[in-house]
C-alpha positions as semicolon CSV with decimal commas, in nm:
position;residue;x (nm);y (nm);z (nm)
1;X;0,581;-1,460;-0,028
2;X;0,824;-1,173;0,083
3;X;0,971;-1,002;-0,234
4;X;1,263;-0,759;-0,255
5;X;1,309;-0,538;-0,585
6;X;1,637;-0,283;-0,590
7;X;1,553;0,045;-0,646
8;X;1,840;0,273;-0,838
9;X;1,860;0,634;-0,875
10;X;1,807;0,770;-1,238
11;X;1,883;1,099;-1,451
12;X;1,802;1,239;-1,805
13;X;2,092;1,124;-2,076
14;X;2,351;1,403;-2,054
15;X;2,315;1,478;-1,673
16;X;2,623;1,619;-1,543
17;X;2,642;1,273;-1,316
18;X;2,545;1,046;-1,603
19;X;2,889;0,831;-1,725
20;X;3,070;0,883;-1,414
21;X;3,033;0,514;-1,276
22;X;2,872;0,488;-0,987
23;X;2,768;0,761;-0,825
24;X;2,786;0,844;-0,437
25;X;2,476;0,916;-0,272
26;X;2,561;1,272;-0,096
27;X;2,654;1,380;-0,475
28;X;2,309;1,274;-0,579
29;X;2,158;1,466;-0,336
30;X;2,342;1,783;-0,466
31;X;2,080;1,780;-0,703
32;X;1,680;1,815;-0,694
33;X;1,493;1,517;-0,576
34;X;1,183;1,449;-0,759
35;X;1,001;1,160;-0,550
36;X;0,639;1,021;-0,658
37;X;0,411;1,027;-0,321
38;X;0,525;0,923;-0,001
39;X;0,869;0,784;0,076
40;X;0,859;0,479;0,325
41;X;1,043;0,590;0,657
42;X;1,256;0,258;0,584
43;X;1,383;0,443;0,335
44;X;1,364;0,814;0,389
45;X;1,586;0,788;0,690
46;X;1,891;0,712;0,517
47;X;1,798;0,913;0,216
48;X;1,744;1,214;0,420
49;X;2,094;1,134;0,637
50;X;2,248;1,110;0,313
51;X;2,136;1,451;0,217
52;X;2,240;1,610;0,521
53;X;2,557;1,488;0,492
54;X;2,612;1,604;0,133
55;X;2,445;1,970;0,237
56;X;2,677;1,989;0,534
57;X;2,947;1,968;0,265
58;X;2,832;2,170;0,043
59;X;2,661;2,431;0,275
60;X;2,370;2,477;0,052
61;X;2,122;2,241;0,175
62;X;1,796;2,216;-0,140
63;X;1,525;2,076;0,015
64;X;1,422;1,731;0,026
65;X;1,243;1,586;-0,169
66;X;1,234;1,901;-0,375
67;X;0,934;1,787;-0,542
68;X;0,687;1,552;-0,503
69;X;0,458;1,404;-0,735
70;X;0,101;1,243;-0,669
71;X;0,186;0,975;-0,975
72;X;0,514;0,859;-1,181
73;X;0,418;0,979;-1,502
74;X;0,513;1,292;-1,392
75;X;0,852;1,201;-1,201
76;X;0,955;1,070;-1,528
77;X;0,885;1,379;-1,723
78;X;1,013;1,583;-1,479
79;X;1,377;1,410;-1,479
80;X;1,390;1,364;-1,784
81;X;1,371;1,723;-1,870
82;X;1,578;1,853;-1,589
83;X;1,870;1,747;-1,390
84;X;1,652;1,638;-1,110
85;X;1,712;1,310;-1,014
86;X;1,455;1,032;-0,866
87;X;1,470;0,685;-0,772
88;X;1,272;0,391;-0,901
89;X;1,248;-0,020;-1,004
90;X;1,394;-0,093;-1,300
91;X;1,056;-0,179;-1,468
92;X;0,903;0,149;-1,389
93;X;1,178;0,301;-1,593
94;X;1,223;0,021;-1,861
95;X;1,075;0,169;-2,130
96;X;1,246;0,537;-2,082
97;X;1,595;0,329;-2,033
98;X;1,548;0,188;-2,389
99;X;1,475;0,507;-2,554
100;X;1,789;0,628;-2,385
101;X;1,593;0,907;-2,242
102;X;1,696;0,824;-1,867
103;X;2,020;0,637;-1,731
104;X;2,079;0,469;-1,373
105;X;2,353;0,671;-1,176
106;X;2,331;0,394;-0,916
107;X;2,148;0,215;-0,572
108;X;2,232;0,168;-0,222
109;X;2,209;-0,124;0,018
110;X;1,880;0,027;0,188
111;X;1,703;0,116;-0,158
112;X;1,452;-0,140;-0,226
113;X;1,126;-0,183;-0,205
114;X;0,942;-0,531;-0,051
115;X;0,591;-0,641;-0,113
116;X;0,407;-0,959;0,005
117;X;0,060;-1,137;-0,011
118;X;-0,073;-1,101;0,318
119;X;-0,367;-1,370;0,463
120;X;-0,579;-1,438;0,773
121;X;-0,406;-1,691;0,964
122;X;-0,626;-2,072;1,005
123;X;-0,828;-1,978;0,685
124;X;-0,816;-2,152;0,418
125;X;-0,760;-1,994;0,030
126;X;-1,061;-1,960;-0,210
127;X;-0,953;-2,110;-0,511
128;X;-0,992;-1,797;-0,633
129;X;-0,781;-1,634;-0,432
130;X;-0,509;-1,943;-0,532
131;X;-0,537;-1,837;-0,901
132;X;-0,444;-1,518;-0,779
133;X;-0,149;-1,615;-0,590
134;X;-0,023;-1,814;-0,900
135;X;-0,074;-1,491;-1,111
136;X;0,124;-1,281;-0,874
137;X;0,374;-1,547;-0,855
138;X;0,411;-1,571;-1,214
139;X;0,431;-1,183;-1,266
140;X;0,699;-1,153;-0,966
141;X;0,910;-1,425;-1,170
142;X;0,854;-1,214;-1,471
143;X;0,946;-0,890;-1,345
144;X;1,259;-1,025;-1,149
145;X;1,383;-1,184;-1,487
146;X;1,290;-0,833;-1,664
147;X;1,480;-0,644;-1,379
148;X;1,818;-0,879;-1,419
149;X;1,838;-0,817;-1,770
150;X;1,755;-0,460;-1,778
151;X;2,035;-0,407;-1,520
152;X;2,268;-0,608;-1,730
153;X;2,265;-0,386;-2,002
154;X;2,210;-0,047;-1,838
155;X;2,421;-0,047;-1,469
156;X;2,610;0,272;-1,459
157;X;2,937;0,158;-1,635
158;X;2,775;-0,104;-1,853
159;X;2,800;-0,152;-2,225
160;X;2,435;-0,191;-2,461
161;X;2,383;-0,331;-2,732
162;X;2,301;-0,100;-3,038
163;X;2,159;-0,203;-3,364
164;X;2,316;-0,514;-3,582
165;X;2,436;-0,664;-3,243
166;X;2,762;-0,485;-3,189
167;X;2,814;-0,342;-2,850
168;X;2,879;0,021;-2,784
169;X;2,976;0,200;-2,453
170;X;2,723;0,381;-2,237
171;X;2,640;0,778;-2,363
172;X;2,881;1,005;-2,142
């Protein structure tokens, strides 16, 4: 049961990249990195190429990540007082996207996260562990469902809904 969930970059409303589209990774990088714990190496390689690339062209490299969190409570309060930047699933962030106190600035191809339900191989399930396979099931349906629509109406470039059903364009 392999699962795959996009991760996408996000910023407070107002940061300087917020309403510009999508936004390249090397410009992302231009600003702090807030990341919570430990960064797969599946990712981290290409997020760290990125960044040398963008310091190159800068020539003033800020360290990566520039901070790093145990939990991501604190990445969240972090970016969204600040123009650091972090990356996340959409349903970490849902609630903070709704408020409108974070936006997404974007993903990249390598910027997702995968899980799976891993078993000894010739031994049968408990039905226990079945009921929890259906549960996780169930959830990973949910989430995926929660993760379309909340990228519906809050891609970089996308247009929300506001109150009485019209829609309005994205803060910029």
């Amino acid at each position: 049961m392999p699962s795959e969930h996009s991760a996408h970059f996000c910023a407070r409303a107002g940061h300087p990249l917020a309403g510009h589209g999508t936004v390249r990774v090397e410009d992302i990088f231009a600003h702090p990195f807030v990341s919570p714990s430990r960064i797969p190496p599946r990712i981290l390689d290409p997020m760290l190429a990125a960044h040398r690339a963008g310091a190159t062209a800068r020539k003033n490299a800020l360290p990566f990540p520039s901070i790093q969190c145990n939990g991501l409570a604190p990445v969240k309060r972090i970016v969204a007082s600040s123009d650091a930047i972090s990356a996340s699933i959409l349903s970490c962030v849902a609630a903070e996207l709704k408020l409108g106190q974070l936006v997404l600035l974007g993903t990249a191809p390598w910027l997702h996260l995968h899980y799976g339900i891993v078993s000894l191989k010739g031994r049968p399930w408990t039905q226990a562990a079945e009921k929890f396979l259906e549960y996780v099931l169930h959830a990973e349906r949910s989430a995926a469902a929660e993760e379309e629509h909340l990228l519906e109406q809050y891609r970089p470039g996308a247009r929300k809904r506001v109150a009485g059903g019209r829609r309005a364009s994205r803060m910029k």
